[in-house]
DRENTI-59276 format. One record per residue (C-alpha): x, y, z; residue in three letters; residue number from 1. Coordinates in nm, 4 decimals. Layout:
residues N
[node [X; Y; Z]; ALA; NUM]
...
//
This chain:
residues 132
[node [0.0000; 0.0000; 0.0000]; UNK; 1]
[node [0.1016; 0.3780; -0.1303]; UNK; 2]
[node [0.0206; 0.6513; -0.0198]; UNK; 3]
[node [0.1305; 1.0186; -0.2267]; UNK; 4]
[node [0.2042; 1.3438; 0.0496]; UNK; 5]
[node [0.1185; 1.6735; -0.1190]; UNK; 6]
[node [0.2800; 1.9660; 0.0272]; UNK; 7]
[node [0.3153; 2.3411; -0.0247]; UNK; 8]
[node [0.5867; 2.3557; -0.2366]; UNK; 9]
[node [0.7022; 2.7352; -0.2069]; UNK; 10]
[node [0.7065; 2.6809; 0.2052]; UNK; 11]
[node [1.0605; 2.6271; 0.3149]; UNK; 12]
[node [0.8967; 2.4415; 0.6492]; UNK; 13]
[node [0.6931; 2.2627; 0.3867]; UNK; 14]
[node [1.0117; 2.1286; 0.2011]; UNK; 15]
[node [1.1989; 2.0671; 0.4932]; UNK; 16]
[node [0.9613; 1.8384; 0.6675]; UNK; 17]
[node [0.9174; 1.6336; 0.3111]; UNK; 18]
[node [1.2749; 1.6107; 0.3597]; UNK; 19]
[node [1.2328; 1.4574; 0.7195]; UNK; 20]
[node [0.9560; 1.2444; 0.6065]; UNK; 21]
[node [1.1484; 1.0854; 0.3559]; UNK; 22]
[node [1.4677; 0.9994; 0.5622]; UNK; 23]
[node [1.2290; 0.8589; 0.8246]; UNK; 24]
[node [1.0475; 0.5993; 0.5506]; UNK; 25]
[node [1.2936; 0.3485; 0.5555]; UNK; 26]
[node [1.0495; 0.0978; 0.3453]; UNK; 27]
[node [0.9824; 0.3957; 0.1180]; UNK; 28]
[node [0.6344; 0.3867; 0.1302]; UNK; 29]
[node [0.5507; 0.7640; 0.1087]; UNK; 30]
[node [0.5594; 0.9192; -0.2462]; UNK; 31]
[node [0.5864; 1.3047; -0.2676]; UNK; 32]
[node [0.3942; 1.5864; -0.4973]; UNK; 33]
[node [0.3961; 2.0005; -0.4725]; UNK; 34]
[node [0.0466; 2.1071; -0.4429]; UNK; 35]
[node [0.1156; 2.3552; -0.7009]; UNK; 36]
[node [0.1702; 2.0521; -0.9699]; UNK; 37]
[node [0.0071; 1.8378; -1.1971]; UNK; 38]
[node [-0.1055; 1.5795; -1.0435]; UNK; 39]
[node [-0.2534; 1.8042; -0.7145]; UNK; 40]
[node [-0.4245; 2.0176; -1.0495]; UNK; 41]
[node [-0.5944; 1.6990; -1.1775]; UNK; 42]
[node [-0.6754; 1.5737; -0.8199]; UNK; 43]
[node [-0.8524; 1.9043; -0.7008]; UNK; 44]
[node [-0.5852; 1.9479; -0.4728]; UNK; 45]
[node [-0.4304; 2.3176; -0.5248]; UNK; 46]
[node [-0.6563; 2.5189; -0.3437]; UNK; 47]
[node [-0.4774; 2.3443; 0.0279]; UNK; 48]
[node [-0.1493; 2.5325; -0.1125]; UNK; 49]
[node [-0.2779; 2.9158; -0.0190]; UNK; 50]
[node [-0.1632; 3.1338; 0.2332]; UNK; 51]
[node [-0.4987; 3.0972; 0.3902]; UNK; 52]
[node [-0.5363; 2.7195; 0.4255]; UNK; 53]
[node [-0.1622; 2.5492; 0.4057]; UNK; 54]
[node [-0.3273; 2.2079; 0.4451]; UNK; 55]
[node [-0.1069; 1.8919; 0.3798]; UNK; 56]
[node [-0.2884; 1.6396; 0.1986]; UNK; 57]
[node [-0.2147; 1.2546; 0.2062]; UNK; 58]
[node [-0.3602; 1.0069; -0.0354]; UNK; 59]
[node [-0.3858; 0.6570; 0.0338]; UNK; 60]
[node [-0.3607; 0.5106; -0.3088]; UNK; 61]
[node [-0.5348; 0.1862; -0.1859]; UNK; 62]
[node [-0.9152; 0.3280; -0.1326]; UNK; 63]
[node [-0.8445; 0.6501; -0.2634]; UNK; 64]
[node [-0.8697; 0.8112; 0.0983]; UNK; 65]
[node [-0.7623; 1.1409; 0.1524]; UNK; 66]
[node [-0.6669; 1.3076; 0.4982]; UNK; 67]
[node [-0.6194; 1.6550; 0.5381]; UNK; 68]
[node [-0.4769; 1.8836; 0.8092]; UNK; 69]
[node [-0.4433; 1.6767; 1.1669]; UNK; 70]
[node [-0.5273; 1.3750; 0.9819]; UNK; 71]
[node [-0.3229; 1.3414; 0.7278]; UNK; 72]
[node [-0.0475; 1.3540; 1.0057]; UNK; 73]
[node [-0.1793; 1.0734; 1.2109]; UNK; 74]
[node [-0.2345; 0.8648; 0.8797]; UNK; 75]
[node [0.1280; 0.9854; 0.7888]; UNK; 76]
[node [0.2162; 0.8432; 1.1059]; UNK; 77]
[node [0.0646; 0.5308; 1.0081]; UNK; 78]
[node [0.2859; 0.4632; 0.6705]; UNK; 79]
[node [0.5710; 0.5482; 0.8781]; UNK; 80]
[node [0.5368; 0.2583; 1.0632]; UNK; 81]
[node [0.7842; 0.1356; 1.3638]; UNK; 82]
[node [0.7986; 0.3752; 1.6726]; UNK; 83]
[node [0.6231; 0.6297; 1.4624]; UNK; 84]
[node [0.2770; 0.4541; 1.4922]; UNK; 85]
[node [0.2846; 0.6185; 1.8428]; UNK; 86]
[node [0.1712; 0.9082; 1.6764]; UNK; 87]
[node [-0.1659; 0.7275; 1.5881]; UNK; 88]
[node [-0.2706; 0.7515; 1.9179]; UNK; 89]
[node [-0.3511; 1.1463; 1.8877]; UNK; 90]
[node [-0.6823; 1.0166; 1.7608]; UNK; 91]
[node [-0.8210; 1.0431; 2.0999]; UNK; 92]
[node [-0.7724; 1.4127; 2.1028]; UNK; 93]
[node [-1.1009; 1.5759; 1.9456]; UNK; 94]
[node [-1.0544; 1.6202; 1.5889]; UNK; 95]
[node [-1.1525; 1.9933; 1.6240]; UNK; 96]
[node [-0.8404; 2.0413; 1.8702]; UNK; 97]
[node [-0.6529; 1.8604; 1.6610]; UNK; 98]
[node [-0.7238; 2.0642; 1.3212]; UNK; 99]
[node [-0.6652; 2.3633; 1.5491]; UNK; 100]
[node [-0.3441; 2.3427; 1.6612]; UNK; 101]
[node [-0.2428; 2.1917; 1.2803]; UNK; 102]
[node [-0.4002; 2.5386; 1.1282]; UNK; 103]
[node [-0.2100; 2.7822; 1.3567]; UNK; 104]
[node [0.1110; 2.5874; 1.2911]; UNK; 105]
[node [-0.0065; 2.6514; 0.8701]; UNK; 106]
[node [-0.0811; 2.9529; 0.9794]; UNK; 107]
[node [0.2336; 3.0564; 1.1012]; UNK; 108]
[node [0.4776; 2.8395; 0.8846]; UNK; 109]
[node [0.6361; 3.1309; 0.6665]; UNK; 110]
[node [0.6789; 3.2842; 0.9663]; UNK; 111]
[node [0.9238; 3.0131; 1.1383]; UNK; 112]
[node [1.1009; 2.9201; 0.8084]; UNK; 113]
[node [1.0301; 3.1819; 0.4853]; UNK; 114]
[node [0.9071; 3.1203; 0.1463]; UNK; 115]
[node [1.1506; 2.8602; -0.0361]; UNK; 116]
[node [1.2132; 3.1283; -0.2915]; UNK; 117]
[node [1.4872; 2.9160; -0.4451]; UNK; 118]
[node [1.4295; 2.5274; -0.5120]; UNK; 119]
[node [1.6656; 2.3246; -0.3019]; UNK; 120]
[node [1.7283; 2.0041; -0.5400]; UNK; 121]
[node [1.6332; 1.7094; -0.3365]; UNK; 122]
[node [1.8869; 1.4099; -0.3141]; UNK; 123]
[node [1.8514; 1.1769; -0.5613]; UNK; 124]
[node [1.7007; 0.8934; -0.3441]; UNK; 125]
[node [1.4105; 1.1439; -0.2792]; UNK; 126]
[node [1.3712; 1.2548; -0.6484]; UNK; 127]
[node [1.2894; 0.8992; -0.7460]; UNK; 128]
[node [0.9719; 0.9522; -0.5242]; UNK; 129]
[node [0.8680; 1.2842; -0.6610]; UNK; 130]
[node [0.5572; 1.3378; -0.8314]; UNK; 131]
[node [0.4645; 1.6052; -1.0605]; UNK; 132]
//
């Protein structure tokens, strides 16, 4: 089972934690797409990649799920596997909490990092999972 992380790909923070995602999938299980590309386009995807929303969506190739905001972290959590499935258990905290404290962290992410106004080429193990 796949699953495909779309991400802001003009946030630094954004890029970074793709980054940190993809060193942590050590069976490679997590693909990777910029919201602003073709594949988010034909999905329906782009509008999470405004100022305004900053929502990281994750697509579960299997059913077709998608998770956004607070969700898509504990699913992410979930691929991961190993110690990160500890994560999972921040489905007890009320979904509205949850999506709260994931928006002011979206909120605030150009803020704590900039705009990537420059694209940092990825290493090459991570280009062979990026989507357009």
């Amino acid at each position: 089972m796949g699953w495909v992380l779309f991400f802001d790909g003009d946030c630094a923070f954004c890029s970074a934690s793709v980054r940190r995602v993809a060193r942590f999938d050590k069976h490679r299980r997590v693909d990777f797409a910029p919201l602003q590309g073709k594949l988010a386009a034909e999905m329906g995807f782009t509008k999470h990649a405004g100022d305004g929303d900053g929502t990281m969506v994750l697509l579960r190739e299997s059913d077709g799920r998608v998770f956004l905001r607070g969700d898509a972290l504990i699913e992410l959590a979930r691929a991961l596997g190993g110690v990160w499935r500890i994560f999972t258990a921040a489905r007890l905290i009320p979904k509205p909490l949850r999506d709260a404290v994931y928006q002011s962290m979206a909120n605030h992410r150009h803020r704590l990092m900039g705009r990537a106004d420059h694209c940092q080429s990825p290493d090459p193990e991570l280009s062979k999972r990026l989507r357009e």
